[in-house]
C-alpha positions in Angstrom: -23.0 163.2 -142.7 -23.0 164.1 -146.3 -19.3 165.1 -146.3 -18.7 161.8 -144.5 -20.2 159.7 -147.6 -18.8 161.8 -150.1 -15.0 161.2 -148.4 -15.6 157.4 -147.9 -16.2 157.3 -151.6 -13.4 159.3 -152.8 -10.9 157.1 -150.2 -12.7 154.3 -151.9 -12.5 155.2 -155.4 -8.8 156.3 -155.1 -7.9 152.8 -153.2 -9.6 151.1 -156.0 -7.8 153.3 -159.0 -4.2 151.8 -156.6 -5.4 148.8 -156.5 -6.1 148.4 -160.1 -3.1 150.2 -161.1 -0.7 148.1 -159.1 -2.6 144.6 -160.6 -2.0 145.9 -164.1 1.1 147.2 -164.3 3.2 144.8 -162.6 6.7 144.4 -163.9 6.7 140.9 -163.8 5.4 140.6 -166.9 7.4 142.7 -168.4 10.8 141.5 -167.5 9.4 138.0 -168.5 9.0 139.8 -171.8 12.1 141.4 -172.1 13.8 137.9 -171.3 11.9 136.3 -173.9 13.2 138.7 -176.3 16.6 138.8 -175.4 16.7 135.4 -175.9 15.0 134.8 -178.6 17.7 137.7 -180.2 21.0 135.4 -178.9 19.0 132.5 -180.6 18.8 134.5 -184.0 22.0 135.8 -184.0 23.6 132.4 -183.1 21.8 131.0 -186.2 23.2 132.9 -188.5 26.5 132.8 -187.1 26.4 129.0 -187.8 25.0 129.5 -191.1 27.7 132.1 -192.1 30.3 129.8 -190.3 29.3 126.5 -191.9 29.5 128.4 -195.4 32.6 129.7 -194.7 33.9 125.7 -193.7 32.6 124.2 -196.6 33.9 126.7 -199.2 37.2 126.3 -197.3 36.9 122.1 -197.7 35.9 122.2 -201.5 38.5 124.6 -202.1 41.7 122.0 -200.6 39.4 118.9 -202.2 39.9 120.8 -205.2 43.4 121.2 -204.9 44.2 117.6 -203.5 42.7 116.3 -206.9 44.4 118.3 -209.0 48.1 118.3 -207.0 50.6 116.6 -209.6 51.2 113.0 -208.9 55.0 112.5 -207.3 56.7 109.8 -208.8 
């Protein structure tokens, strides 16, 4: 009878650890993580592509304003 009680509990115990285990470590919540991340990367790296780009534009604009204004009249 005593081994009996003493091998419920261990099943139990052991069931309980899998149980637990299996709640906890679920890789839902990581892959929803690893999403989150990845896009939150694309998001940063598409910033500063625009930034970069937009500098690149506008240096590219001033430059041909400045040399529309200062192109020698025809006659």
């Amino acid at each position: 009878m005593l081994l009996q009680a003493y091998t419920w509990v261990r099943v139990a115990t052991g069931d309980l650890r899998s149980r637990m285990h299996d709640r906890f470590t679920s890789e839902t919540g990581a892959t929803a993580a690893e999403y989150a991340l990845l896009v939150t990367l694309i998001a940063v790296a598409i910033i500063i592509g625009a930034n970069f780009l937009g500098e690149s534009v506008n240096t590219r604009l001033s430059d041909t304003g400045t040399a529309v204004v200062n192109a020698p009249a025809v006659p």
